[in-house]
C-alpha positions in Angstrom: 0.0 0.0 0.0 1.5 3.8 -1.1 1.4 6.1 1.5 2.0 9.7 1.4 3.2 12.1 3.6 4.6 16.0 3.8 8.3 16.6 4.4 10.1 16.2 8.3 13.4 17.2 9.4 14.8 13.6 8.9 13.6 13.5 5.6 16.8 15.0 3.4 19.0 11.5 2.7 15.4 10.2 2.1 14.8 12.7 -0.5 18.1 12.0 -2.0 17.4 8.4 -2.4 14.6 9.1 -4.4 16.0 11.9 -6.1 18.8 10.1 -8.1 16.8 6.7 -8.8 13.5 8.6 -10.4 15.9 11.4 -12.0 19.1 9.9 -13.1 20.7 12.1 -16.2 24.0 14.1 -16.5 21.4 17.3 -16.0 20.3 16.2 -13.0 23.1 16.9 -9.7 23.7 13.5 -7.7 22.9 14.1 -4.2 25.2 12.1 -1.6 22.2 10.2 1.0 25.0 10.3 3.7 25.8 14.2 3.2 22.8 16.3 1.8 24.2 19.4 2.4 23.8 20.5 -1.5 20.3 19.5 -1.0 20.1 22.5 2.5 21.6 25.0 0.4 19.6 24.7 -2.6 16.5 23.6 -1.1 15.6 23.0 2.3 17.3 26.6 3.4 15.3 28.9 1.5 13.3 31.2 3.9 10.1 30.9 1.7 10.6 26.7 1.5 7.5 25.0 2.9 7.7 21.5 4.1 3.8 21.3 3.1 4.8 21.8 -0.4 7.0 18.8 -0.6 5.3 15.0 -0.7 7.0 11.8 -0.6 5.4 8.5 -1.3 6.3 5.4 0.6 6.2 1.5 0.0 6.0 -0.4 3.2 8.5 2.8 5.0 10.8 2.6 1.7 10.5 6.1 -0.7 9.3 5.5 -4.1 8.5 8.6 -5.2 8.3 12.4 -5.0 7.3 16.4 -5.5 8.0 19.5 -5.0 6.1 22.7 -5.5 6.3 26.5 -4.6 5.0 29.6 -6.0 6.6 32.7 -8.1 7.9 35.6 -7.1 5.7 38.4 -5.4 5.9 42.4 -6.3 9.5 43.4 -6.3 9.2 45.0 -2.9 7.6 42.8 -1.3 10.1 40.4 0.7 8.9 37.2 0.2 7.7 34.9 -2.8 3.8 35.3 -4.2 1.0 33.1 -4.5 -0.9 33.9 -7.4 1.4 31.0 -10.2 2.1 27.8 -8.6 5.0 25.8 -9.8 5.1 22.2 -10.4 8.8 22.4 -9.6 10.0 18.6 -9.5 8.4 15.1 -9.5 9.9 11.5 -9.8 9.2 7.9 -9.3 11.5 5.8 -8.9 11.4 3.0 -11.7 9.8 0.2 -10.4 6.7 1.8 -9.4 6.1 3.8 -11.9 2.4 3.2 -14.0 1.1 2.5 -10.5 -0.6 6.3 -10.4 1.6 7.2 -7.8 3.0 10.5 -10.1 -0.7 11.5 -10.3 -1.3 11.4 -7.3 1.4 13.4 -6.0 0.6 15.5 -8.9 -3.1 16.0 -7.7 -1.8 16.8 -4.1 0.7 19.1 -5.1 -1.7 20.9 -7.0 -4.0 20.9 -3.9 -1.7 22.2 -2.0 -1.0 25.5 -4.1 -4.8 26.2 -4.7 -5.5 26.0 -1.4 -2.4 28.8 -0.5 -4.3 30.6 -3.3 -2.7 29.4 -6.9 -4.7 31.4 -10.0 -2.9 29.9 -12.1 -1.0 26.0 -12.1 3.0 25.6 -14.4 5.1 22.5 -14.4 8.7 23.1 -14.6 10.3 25.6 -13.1 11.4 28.9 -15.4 12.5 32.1 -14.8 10.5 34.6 -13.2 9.0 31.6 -11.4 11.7 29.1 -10.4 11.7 28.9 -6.5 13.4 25.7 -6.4 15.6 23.0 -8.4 18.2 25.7 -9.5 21.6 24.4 -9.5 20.8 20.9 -9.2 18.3 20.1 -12.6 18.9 21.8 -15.2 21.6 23.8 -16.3 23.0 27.2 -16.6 19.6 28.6 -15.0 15.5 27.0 -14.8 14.5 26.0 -18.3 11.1 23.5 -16.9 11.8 20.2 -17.5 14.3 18.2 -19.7 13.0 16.9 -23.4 15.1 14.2 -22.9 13.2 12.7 -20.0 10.8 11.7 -22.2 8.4 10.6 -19.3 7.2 13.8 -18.4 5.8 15.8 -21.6 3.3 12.9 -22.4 2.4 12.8 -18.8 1.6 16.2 -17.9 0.1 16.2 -21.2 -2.8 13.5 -20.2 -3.2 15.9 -16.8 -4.3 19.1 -18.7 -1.0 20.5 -19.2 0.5 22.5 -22.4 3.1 23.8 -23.4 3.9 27.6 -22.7 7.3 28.2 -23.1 10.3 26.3 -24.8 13.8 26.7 -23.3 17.1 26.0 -25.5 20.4 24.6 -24.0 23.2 26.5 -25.7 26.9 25.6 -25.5 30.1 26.8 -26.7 34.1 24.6 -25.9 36.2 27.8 -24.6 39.4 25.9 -25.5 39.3 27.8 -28.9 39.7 31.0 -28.7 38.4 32.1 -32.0 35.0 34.5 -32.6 33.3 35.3 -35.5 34.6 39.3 -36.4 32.1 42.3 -36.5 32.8 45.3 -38.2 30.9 47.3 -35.8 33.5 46.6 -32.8 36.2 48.9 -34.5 34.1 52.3 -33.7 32.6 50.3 -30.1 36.2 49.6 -28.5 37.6 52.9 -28.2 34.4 53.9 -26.9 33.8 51.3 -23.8 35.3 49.0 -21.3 34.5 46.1 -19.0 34.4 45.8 -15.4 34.5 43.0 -13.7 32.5 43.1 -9.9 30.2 40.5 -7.5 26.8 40.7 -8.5 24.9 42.1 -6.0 21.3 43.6 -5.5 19.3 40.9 -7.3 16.2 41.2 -5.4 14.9 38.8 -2.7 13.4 36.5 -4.8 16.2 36.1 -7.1 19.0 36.3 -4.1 16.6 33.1 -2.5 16.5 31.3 -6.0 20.7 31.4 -6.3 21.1 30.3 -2.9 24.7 30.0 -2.0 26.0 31.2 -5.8 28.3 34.0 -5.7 27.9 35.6 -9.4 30.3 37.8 -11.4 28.6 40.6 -13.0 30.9 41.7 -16.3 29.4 45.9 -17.3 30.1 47.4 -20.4 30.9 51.0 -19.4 31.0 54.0 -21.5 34.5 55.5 -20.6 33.7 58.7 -20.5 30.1 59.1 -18.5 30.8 55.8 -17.0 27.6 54.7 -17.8 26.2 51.2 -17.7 25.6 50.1 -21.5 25.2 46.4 -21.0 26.1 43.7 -18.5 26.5 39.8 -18.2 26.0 37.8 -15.1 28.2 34.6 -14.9 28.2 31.4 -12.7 30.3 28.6 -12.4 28.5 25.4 -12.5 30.6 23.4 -9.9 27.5 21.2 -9.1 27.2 20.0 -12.6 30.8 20.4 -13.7 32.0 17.8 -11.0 29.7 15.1 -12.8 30.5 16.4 -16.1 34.4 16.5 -15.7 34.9 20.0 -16.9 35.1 23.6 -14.9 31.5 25.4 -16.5 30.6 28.5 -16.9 26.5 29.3 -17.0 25.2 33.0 -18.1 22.4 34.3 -15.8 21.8 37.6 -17.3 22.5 39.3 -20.4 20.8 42.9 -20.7 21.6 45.5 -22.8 20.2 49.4 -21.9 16.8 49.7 -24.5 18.1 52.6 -26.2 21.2 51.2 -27.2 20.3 47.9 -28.3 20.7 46.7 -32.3 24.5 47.9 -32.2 26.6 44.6 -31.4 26.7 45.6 -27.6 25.9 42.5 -26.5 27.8 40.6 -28.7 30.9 42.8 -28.2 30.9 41.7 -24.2 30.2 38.7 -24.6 33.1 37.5 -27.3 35.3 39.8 -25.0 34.4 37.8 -21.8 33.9 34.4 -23.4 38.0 35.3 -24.6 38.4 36.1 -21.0 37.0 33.0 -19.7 39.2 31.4 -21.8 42.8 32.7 -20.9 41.6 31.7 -17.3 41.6 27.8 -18.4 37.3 27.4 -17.9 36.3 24.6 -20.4 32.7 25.0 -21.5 30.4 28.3 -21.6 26.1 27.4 -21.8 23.5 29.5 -22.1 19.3 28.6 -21.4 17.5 30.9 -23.9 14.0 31.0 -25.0 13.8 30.0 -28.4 11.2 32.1 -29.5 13.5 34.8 -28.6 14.8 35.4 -32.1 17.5 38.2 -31.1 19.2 35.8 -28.0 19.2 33.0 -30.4 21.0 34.6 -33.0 23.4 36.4 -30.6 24.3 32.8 -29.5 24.7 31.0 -32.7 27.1 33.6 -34.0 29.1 33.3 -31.3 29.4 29.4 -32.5 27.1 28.4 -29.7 25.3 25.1 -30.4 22.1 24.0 -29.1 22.3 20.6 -26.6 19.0 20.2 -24.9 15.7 21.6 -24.9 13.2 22.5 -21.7 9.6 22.5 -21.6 7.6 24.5 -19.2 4.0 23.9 -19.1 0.7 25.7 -18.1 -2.7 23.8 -17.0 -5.6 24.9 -19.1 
C-alpha cells in the first residue's frame, strides 16, 4: 500500500534516495544520502521553502516517489515569494513503481496544496521569473522546466491538462578555442567602452533566495567617458554539474543591454570579449538557457558558434 506524507526534518538523505533513482541524467546533480548538504543550500534553506509543499510517497517505509512545488515571485518589494502562479517544480518515481498512479497522485496533491495557498494559475517546470526551487541541481545554466530528454514527463503532464507555454534551448560553446566570429561594428565600439568586472549584487529577494549560495560575477560594459552602464552579463560557475561532467563550466544568468542602445553589437561585443576572457583563465565549457522564440538571443548565440544541446519544456494547465 502507497502512502504519502509531507516533508520532516529527517527526511533529506530520504529525499536524496529518491532523487537520483526517479531522475538519473547528467542534467540532473547526484545528491550524496550520507551528506545532503547540497540539497540544504539549494532547497531546504530557502526562507520561503514550505515542508507542506513537498510529498514523498512510501512502499511499506521505503521512498518510491516524490514532489516539490512552490509559488513565483511576489511584487519586487515585497520580501517574500507570491502566491498567485504555482509551480510544479520537480516530480519522480522511482522506476519500479512507476504506471502505478503514484505521479498523479502526488501530482493531484501538489496541485492541492498550491490552490488551497491561493494558486490562480498552475505551471510544471520551473522557469524564470518563477523558479523557487531546483536551480543548481536540474537543469543547467539557469531554470528551463523540464528536460526533453526525460521523455516521461511531456506525455504525462500532457494526459493531466497541461500544455506547453514556453520552450527553453540549452546552448553551449568549448572555450578551449579561442576564435570568434569578427564584427565590423566593434572597430568604432572599442575605443568607446570598457568592461568591469564586480560581484553581482542587489538581485532582489526572490532572485537572491532562488541562487542560494552562488556568488555571481557581474561583467558591465561601461562607457569611458560618462561611466555609464551600457550592457552587463551575469556569470556562474557550475561546480554542481561540472564535477559530474568532468569539466570547470561556466552558466550566463543575465545578459541585458540598456533599451536605447540595443541593435549595435553591444551584446555581442561583451560577450566575445568575456567568453576570450573565460578562456585565458583555463574554464572549459560556456552554456546558455534561452527561450527559443526569442529570435535576437538566439542569433546572438549561434554567432558566437554556440550550439544548441538540450531543450526544456515548461508547461501551463488549461
Amino acid at each position: 500500500m502507497i502512502e504519502y506524507r509531507t516533508f520532516r526534518n529527517p527526511d533529506p538523505p530520504l529525499l536524496a534516495e529518491i532523487w537520483n533513482a526517479s531522475l538519473a541524467s547528467l542534467r540532473v546533480v547526484q545528491i550524496q544520502p550520507r551528506s545532503t548538504s547540497i540539497l540544504e543550500y539549494f532547497t531546504l534553506a530557502k526562507p520561503y521553502f514550505d515542508p507542506a509543499g513537498l510529498i514523498l510517497a512510501f512502499e511499506d517505509e521505503r521512498p518510491v516517489g516524490f514532489v516539490h512545488a512552490g509559488f513565483g515571485p511576489a511584487a519586487e518589494e515585497v520580501y517574500w515569494c507570491g502566491y498567485d502562479v504555482g509551480v510544479i517544480c520537480a516530480l519522480g518515481v522511482t522506476p519500479s513503481h512507476r504506471r502505478q498512479g503514484i505521479g498523479a497522485e502526488l501530482l493531484r496533491r501538489a496541485e492541492h496544496y498550491l490552490r488551497e495557498k491561493g494558486a490562480k494559475e498552475l505551471r510544471a517546470g520551473p522557469a524564470r521569473p518563477n523558479n523557487p526551487f531546483t536551480f543548481g541541481l536540474y537543469g543547467g545554466s539557469d531554470s528551463l522546466g523540464f528536460l526533453a530528454s526525460d521523455g516521461l514527463a511531456r506525455p504525462f503532464l500532457e494526459r493531466h491538462g497541461y500544455q506547453i507555454e514556453q520552450t527553453i534551448g540549452v546552448f553551449q560553446r568549448a572555450l578551449q578555442r579561442p576564435y570568434m566570429p569578427s564584427d565590423p561594428r566593434f572597430i568604432s565600439l572599442s575605443p568607446r567602452f570598457e568592461i568591469v568586472g564586480l560581484p553581482h549584487k542587489h538581485a532582489g529577494f526572490y532572485r537572491e533566495c532562488v541562487l542560494g549560495p552562488v556568488e555571481a560575477v557581474e561583467y558591465r560594459l561601461r562607457e569611458k567617458q560618462s561611466e555609464a552602464v551600457a550592457a552587463r552579463v551575469v556569470l556562474w560557475d557550475m561546480a554542481t554539474f561540472g564535477l559530474a561532467w568532468g569539466e570547470t563550466v561556466v552558466g550566463l544568468l543575465d545578459l541585458d543591454v540598456v533599451p536605447e542602445l540595443r541593435r549595435q553589437g553591444l551584446a555581442k561585443f561583451l560577450l566575445s570579449h568575456v567568453l576570450m576572457h573565460l578562456h585565458q583563465q583555463t574554464f572549459d565549457r560556456f552554456e546558455a538557457c534561452v527561450d527559443l522564440n526569442n529570435t535576437a538571443a538566439v542569433g546572438l548565440l549561434r554567432g558566437l558558434l554556440f550550439e544548441q544541446i538540450e531543450t526544456g519544456y515548461v508547461f501551463r494547465k488549461q
